[in-house]
N, C-alpha and C positions, 0 to 999 in steps of 0.2 A: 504494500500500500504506500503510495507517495505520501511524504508529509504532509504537503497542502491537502490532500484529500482526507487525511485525519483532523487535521485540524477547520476543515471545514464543514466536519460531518454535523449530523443532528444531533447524535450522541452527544457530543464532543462539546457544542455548544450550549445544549441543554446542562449537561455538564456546569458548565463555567458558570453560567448564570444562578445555581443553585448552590456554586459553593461558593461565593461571591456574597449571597446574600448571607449564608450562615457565616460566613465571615465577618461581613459588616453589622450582623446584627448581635451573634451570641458573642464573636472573638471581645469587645470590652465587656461583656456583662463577667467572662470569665475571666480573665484580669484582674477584674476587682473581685471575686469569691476568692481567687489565690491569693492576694493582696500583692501582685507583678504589678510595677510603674503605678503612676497617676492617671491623672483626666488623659494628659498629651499622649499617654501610650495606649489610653483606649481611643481616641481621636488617629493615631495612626495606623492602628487594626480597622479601626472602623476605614476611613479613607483607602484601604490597602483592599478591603473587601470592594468597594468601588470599585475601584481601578479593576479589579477581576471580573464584575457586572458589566463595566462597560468595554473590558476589551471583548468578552462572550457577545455584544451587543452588535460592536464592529467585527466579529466576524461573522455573525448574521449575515449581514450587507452583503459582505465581500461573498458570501456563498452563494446570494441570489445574483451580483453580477458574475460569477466565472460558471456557475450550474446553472443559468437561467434559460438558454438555448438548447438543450439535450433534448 
């Protein structure tokens, strides 16, 4: 399987976007149960879980322009 076609699969995507969100939602709440960093380290789990929702998001895109003509 070529890279780009894993990485542009359904799976793959669906993927990113679900661990993205438990990242940006649970990664501060557990933080603070451990008592790991402050506000800024759960601010940067949280923001880090983004970045993983929105790159799931643009490869979205990217799969309906390179799969869209098949």
């Amino acid at each position: 399987m070529d890279p780009l076609e894993f990485l542009l699969s359904r799976h793959t995507i669906i993927a990113g976007a679900v661990l993205g969100a438990l990242i940006a939602s649970l990664g501060p709440v557990l933080l603070r149960k451990l008592g790991i960093g402050g506000k800024s380290a759960g601010k940067v789990i949280a923001r880090i879980g983004y970045g993983v929702s929105w790159l799931s998001v643009a490869l979205f895109i990217a799969s309906g322009f390179f799969y869209n003509f098949e």
